[in-house]
C-alpha positions in Angstrom: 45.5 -18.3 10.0 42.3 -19.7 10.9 38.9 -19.4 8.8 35.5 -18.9 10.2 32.9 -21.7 10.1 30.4 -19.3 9.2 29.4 -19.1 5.8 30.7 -16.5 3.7 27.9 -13.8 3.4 28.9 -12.3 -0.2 28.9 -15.8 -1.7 25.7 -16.9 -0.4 23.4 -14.0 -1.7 22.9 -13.7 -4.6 21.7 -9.8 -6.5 18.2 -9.1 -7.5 19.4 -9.7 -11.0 20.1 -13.3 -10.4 16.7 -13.6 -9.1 14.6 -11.8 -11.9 15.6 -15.4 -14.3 15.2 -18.0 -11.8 13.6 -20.8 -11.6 10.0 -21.2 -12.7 8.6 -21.7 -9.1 10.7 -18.8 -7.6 9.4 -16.2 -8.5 5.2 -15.5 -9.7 4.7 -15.7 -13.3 4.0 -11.5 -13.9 1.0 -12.5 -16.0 -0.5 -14.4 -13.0 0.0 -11.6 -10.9 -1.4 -9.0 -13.3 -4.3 -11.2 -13.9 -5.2 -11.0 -10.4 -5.1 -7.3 -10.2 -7.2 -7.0 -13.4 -10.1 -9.4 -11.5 -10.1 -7.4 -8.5 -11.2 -4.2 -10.3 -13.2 -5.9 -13.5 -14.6 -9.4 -12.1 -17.8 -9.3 -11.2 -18.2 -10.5 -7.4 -15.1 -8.1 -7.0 -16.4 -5.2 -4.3 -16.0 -2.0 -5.7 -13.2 0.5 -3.9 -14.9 2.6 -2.1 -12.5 5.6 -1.2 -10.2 7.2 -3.5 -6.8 5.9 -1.8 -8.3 2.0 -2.6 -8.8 3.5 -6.7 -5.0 5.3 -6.3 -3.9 1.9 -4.7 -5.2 -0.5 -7.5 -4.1 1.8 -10.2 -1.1 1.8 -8.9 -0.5 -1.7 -9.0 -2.2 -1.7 -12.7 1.2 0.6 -13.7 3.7 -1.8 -12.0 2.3 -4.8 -13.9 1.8 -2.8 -17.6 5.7 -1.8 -16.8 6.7 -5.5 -16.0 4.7 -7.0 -19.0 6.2 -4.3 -21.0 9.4 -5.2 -20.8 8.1 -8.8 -22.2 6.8 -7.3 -25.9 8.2 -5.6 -28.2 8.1 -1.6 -27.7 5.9 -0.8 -30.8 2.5 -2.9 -29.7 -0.4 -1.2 -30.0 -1.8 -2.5 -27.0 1.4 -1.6 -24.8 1.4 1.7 -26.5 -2.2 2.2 -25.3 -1.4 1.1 -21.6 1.5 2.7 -21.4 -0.9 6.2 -22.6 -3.1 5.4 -19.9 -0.8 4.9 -17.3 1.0 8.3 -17.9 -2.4 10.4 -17.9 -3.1 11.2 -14.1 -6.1 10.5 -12.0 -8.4 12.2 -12.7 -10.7 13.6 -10.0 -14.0 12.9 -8.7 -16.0 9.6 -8.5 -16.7 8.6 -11.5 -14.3 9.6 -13.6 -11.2 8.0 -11.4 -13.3 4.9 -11.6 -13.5 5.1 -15.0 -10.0 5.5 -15.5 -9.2 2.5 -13.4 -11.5 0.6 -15.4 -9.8 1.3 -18.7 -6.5 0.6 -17.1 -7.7 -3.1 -16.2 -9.0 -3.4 -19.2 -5.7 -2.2 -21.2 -3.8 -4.6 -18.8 -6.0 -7.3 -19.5 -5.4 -6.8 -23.1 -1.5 -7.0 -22.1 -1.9 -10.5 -20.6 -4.0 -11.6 -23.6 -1.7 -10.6 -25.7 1.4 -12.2 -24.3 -0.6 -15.6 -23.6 -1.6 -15.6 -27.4 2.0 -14.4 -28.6 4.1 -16.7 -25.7 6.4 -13.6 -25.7 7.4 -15.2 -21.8 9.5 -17.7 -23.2 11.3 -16.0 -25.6 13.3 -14.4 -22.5 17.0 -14.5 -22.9 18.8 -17.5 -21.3 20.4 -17.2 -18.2 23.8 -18.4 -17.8 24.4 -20.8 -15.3 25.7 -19.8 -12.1 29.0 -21.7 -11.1 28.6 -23.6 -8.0 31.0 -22.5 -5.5 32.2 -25.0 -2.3 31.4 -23.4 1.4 34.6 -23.4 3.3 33.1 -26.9 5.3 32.5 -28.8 2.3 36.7 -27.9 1.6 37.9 -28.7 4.6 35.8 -32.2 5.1 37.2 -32.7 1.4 41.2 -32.5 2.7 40.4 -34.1 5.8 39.2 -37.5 3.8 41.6 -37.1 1.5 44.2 -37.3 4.6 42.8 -40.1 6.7 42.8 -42.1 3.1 46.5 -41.1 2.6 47.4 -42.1 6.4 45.5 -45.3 6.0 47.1 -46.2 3.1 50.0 -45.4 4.3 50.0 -47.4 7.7 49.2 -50.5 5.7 51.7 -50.7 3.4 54.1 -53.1 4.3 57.5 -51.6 5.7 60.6 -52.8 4.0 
């Protein structure tokens, strides 16, 4: 039977799962990226969004970050409990009062970041368990092949009796 030199594809990805607790400089710190969000609408050389899709966009966003800094505190904080209520109340319409709305948002989100800086609920996370390190089919067959030529060396300079 002969083997493929291609790596094998199921080995060599790994799930979304295995990615969520890599390493520190894999993946954005969430509060980073939520911080970011939260100076685009409250900072004050930010431009303000002009149409109603860039407000639905941003607030948006401001509901992916309070549901990914949720899941870093515990379920009964105030503050979550506040985003969280904002988050589920809808847009409302007109000018104004969606801008308001987004404004609130940012603000609760902002809240969210303060709060987990202060608390340093981030590394408290669970630890992940290490991965076993698996050979590629190369590295095994390189690995017999030394191990051969070092047995047929040895073996043609041993003496013969």
């Amino acid at each position: 039977m002969r083997l493929s030199l291609a790596p094998r594809r199921a080995s060599c990805q790994r799930s979304a799962q295995d990615r969520s607790f890599g390493d520190p400089g894999a993946e954005r710190d969430q509060a980073v990226s939520a911080t970011e969000t939260v100076t685009l609408v409250l900072g004050e050389d930010s431009p303000v969004p002009e149409t109603a899709a860039d407000v639905e966009n941003l607030v948006l966003r401001l509901r992916g970050h309070v549901n990914q800094l949720g899941a870093l505190m515990p379920s009964q904080e105030p503050a979550l409990l506040r985003a969280q209520q904002l988050c589920s109340d809808g847009l409302p319409e007109g000018y104004l009062p969606s801008r308001v709305h987004l404004v609130r948002l940012a603000e609760a989100t902002q809240e969210l970041i303060a709060k987990i800086r202060l608390d340093d609920v981030g590394a408290s996370r669970p630890a992940r368990r290490l991965a076993r390190w698996t050979p590629q089919i190369n590295v095994l067959r390189g690995a017999v092949f030394a191990v051969a030529l070092t047995c047929l060396v040895w073996a043609a300079s041993v003496p013969r009796t």
